[in-house]
C-alpha positions as CSV (number, residue, x, y, z in Angstrom):
1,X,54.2,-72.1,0.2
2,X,55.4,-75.3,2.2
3,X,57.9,-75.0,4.9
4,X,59.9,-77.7,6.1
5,X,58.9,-77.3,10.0
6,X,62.0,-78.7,11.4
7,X,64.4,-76.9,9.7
8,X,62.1,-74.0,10.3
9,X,62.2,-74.7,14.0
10,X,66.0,-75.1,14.0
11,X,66.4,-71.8,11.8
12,X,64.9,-69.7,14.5
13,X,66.5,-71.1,17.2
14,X,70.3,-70.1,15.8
15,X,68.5,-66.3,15.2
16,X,67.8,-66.1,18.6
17,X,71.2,-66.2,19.6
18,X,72.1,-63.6,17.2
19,X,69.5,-60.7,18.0
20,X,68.1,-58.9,21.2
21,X,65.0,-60.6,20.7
22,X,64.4,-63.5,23.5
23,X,60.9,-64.9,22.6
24,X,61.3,-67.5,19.6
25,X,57.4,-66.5,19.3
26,X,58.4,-63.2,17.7
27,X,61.1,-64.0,16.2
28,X,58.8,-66.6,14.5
29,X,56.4,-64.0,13.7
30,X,58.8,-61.7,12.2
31,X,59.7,-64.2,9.3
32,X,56.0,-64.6,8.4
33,X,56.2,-60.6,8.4
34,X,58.9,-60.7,6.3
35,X,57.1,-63.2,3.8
36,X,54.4,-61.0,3.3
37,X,56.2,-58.0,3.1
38,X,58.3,-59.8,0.6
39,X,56.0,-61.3,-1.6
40,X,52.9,-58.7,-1.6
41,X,52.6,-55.9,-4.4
42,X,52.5,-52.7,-2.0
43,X,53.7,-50.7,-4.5
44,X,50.2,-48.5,-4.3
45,X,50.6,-48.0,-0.8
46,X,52.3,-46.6,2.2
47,X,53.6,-48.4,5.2
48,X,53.0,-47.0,8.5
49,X,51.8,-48.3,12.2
50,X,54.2,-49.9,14.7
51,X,55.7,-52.3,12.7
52,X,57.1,-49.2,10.2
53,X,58.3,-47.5,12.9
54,X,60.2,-50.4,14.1
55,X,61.6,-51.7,10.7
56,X,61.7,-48.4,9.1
57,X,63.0,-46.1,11.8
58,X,63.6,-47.1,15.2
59,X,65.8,-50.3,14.6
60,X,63.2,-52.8,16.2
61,X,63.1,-50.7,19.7
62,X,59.4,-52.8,20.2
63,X,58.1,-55.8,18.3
64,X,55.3,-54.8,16.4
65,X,52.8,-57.3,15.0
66,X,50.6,-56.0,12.3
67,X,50.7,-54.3,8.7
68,X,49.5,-50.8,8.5
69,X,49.4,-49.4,5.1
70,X,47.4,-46.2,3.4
71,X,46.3,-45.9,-0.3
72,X,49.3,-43.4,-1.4
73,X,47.5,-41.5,-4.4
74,X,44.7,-39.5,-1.9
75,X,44.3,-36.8,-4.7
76,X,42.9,-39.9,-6.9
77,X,39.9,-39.9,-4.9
78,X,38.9,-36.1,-5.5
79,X,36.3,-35.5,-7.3
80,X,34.4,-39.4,-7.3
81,X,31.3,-40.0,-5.8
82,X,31.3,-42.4,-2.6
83,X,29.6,-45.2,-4.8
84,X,32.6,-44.9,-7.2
85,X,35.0,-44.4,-4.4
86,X,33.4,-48.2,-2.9
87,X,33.6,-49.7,-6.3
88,X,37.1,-48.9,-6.5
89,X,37.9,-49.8,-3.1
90,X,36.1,-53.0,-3.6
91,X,38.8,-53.7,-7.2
92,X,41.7,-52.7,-4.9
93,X,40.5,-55.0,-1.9
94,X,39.7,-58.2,-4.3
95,X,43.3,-58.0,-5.7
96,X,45.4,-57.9,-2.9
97,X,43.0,-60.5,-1.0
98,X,43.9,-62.9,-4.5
99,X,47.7,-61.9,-3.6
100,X,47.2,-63.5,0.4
101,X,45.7,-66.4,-0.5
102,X,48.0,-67.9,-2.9
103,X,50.9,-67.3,-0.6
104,X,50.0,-70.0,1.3
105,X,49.2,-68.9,4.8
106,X,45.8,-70.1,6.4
107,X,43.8,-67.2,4.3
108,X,40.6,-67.5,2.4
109,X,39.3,-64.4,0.4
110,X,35.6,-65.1,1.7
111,X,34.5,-61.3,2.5
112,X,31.8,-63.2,4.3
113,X,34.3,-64.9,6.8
114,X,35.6,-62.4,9.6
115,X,37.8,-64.5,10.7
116,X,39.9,-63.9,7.4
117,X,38.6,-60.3,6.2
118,X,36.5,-57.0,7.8
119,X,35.8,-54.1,5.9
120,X,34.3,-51.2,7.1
121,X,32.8,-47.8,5.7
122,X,32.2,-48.6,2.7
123,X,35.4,-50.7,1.6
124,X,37.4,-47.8,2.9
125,X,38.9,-49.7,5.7
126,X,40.2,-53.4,5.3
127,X,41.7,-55.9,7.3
128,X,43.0,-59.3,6.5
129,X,43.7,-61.7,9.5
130,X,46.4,-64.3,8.1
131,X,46.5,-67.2,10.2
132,X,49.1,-69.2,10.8
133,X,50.2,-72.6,13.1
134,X,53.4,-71.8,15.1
135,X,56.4,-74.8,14.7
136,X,57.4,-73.7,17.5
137,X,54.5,-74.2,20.2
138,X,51.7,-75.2,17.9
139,X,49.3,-72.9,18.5
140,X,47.4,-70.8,16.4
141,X,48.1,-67.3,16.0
142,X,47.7,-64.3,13.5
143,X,49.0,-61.2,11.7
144,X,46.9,-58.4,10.6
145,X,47.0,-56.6,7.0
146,X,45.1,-53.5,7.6
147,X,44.7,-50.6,4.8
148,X,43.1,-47.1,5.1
149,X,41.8,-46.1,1.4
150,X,40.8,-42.4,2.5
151,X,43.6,-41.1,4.5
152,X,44.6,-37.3,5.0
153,X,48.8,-37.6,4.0
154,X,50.3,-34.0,5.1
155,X,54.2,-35.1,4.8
156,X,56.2,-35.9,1.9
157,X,56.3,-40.0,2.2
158,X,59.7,-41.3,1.8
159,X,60.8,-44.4,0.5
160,X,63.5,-46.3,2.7
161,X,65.2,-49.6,3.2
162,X,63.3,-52.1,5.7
163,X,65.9,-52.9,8.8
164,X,66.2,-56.2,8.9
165,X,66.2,-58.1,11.8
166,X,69.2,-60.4,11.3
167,X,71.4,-59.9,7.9
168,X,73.3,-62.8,6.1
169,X,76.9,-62.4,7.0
170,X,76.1,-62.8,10.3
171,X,75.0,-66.3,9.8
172,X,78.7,-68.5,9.1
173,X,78.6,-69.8,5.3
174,X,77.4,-73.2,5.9
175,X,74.3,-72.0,7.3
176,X,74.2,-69.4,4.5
177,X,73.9,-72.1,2.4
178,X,71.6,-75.0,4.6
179,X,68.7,-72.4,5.3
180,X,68.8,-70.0,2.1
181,X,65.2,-70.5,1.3
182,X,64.8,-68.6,4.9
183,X,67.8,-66.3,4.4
184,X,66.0,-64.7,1.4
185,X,63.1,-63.2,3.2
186,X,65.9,-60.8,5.4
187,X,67.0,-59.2,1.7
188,X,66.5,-55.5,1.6
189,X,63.1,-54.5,1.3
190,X,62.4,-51.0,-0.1
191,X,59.0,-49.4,0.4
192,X,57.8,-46.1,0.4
193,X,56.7,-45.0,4.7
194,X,55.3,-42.3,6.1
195,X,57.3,-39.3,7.1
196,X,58.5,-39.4,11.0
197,X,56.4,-36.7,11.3
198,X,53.4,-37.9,9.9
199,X,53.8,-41.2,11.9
200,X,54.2,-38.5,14.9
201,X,50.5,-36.9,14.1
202,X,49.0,-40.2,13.0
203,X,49.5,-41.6,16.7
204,X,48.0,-38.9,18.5
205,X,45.1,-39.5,15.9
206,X,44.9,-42.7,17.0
207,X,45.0,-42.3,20.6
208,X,41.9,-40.4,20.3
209,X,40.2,-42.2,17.7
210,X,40.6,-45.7,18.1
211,X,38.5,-47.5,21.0
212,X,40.7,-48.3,23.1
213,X,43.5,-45.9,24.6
214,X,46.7,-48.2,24.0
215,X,50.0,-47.0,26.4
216,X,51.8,-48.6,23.4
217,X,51.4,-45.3,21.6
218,X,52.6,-43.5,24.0
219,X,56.0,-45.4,23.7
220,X,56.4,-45.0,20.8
221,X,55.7,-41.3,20.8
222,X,58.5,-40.9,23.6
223,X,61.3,-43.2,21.1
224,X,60.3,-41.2,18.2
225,X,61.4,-37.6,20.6
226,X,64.5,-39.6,22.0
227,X,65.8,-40.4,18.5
228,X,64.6,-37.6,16.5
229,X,63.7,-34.7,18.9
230,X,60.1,-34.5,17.6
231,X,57.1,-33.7,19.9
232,X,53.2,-33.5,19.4
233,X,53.5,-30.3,20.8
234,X,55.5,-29.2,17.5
235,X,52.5,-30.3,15.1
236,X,49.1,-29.3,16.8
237,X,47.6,-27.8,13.5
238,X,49.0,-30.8,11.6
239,X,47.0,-33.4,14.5
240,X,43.8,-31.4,14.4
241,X,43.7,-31.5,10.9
242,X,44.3,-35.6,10.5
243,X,41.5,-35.7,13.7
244,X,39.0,-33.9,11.3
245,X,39.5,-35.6,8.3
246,X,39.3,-38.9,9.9
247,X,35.8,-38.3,12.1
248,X,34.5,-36.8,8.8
249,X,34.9,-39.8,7.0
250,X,34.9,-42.7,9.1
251,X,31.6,-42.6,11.3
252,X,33.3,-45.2,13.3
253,X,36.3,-42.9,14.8
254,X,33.7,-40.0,15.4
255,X,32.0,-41.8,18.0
256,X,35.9,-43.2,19.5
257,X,36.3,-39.4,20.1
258,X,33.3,-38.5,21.9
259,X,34.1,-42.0,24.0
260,X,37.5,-41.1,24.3
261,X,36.6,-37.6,25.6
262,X,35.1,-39.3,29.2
263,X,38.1,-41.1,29.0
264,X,40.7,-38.8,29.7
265,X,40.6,-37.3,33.0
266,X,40.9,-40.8,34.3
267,X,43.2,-41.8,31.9
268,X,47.0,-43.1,33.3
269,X,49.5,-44.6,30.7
270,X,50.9,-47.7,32.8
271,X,54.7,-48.0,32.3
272,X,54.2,-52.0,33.4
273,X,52.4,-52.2,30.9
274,X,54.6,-51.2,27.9
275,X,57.9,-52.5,29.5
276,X,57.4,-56.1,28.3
277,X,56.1,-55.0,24.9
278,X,59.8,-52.5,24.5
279,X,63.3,-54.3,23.6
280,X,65.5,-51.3,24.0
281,X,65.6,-50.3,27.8
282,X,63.9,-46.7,28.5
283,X,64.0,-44.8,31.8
284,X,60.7,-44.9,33.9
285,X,61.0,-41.5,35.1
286,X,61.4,-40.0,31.4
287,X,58.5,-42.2,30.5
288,X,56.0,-40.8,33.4
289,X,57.4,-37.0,32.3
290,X,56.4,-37.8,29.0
291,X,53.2,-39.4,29.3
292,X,51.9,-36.9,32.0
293,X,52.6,-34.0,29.0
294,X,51.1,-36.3,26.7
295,X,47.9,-36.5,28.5
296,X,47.4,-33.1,28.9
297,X,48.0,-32.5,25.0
298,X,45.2,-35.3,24.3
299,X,42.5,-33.4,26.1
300,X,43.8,-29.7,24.9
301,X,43.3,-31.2,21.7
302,X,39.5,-33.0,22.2
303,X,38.3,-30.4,23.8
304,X,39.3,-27.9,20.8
305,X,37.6,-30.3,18.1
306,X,34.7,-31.1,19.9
């Protein structure tokens, strides 16, 4: 796909005087999101992660960078073997890696190239790095594809209309017109997301599961109560149940657990950290109320499992 740079350049300078969104960087980086999300078949998977919680739900409250998705059929892996279950993983992998590379990003399909592609257990877990060159500063930067084949889904998923950052009548009609072939990658996108709820469980999973303890999550735990009055507290067997089937399938988030156990007693979610990463404005007091709750909930919940 070849972009005229300069227009490019001059397309998201006018957006930036139309949205909360100061940094031309992520403005910039929110187009490429919309290109992907545009132009790759997700139609066997479910969105979820940051970046669904900020298009999908929360109206861009954080910028979120990356591309979480989840194989949607989960009951189409009962009953396979885990050599079958690779095979397959390997046919799903192959054809969306195909899709990346002709859109024209800086994306290879060599599984042999980590800069481009990482798999792990078995094919069960993917991630694509697409690389692009900014027009606005030059440098090098990235977005990451990542998809979960095995995946315990408890909610209903739900299919919903991407929020767009910027829509079309905003821009006047002579712009309309001058930068369509940008325009068109704000249309409506439609995709099927996880339940708020299940977003709700699959962060606490994450927290305790990933390597690294993110205050990130933590945000977005405390925007996901203020908007829709949902707590961790309200789905414990729901967590525990996500936390079980991930560390019995994934090697790789068993051991995050038991490091994440030390963790804990020492662990303090930074509010100046998060504040740069958050567009809407939250209140530092609620945030340190919430947080303080949150950590107690996180080592209720490892010491139960472990």
């Amino acid at each position: 796909m070849k972009i005229d740079k300069d227009k490019l350049n001059e397309f998201l300078t006018l957006i930036k005087d139309k949205v909360d969104i100061t940094a031309l960087e992520l403005i910039e980086k929110d187009f490429y999101l919309n290109i992907l999300l545009s132009k790759l078949n997700f139609e066997s998977y479910v969105f979820k992660g940051g970046t669904c919680l900020a298009k999908a739900y929360l109206n861009y409250f954080r910028f979120s960078e990356d591309l979480d998705f989840t194989f949607a059929n989960q009951g189409f892996w009962k009953g396979k073997s885990t050599k079958n279950i690779k095979k397959i993983c390997k046919e799903k992998i192959d054809l969306l890696g195909e899709q990346i590379e002709k859109i024209g990003f800086d994306f290879k399909f060599d599984k042999k190239d980590t800069k481009y592609i990482m798999l792990g257990s078995n094919n069960k877990l993917v991630t694509f790095k697409v690389h692009y060159t900014s027009v606005l500063t030059g440098n090098s930067s990235f977005i990451k594809i990542q998809i979960n084949f095995l995946e315990k889904i408890i909610f209903p998923c739900q299919t919903r209309e991407l929020i767009s950052l910027i829509k079309q009548s905003q821009f006047m009609p002579e712009d309309q017109i001058y930068f369509k072939e940008f325009i068109d990658f704000y249309n409506p996108i439609k995709i099927k997301v996880y339940n708020i709820k299940e977003i709700v469980a699959e962060k606490v999973r994450s927290l305790l599961t990933r390597k690294a303890i993110k205050s990130r999550d933590a945000i977005d735990l405390l925007f996901i109560y203020n908007s829709f009055n949902i707590k961790p507290q309200d789905l414990l067997n729901e967590i525990t149940e996500k936390i079980l089937f991930s560390i019995n399938n994934y090697e790789k988030y068993r051991e995050n657990l038991i490091l994440t156990k030390d963790k804990l007693q020492n662990l303090e979610f930074q509010y100046d950290e998060v504040r740069p990463l958050v567009i809407k404005h939250f209140n530092k007091e609620n945030f340190d109320v919430y947080v303080r709750d949150l950590k107690h909930l996180l080592i209720e919940l490892v010491e139960k499992i472990i």
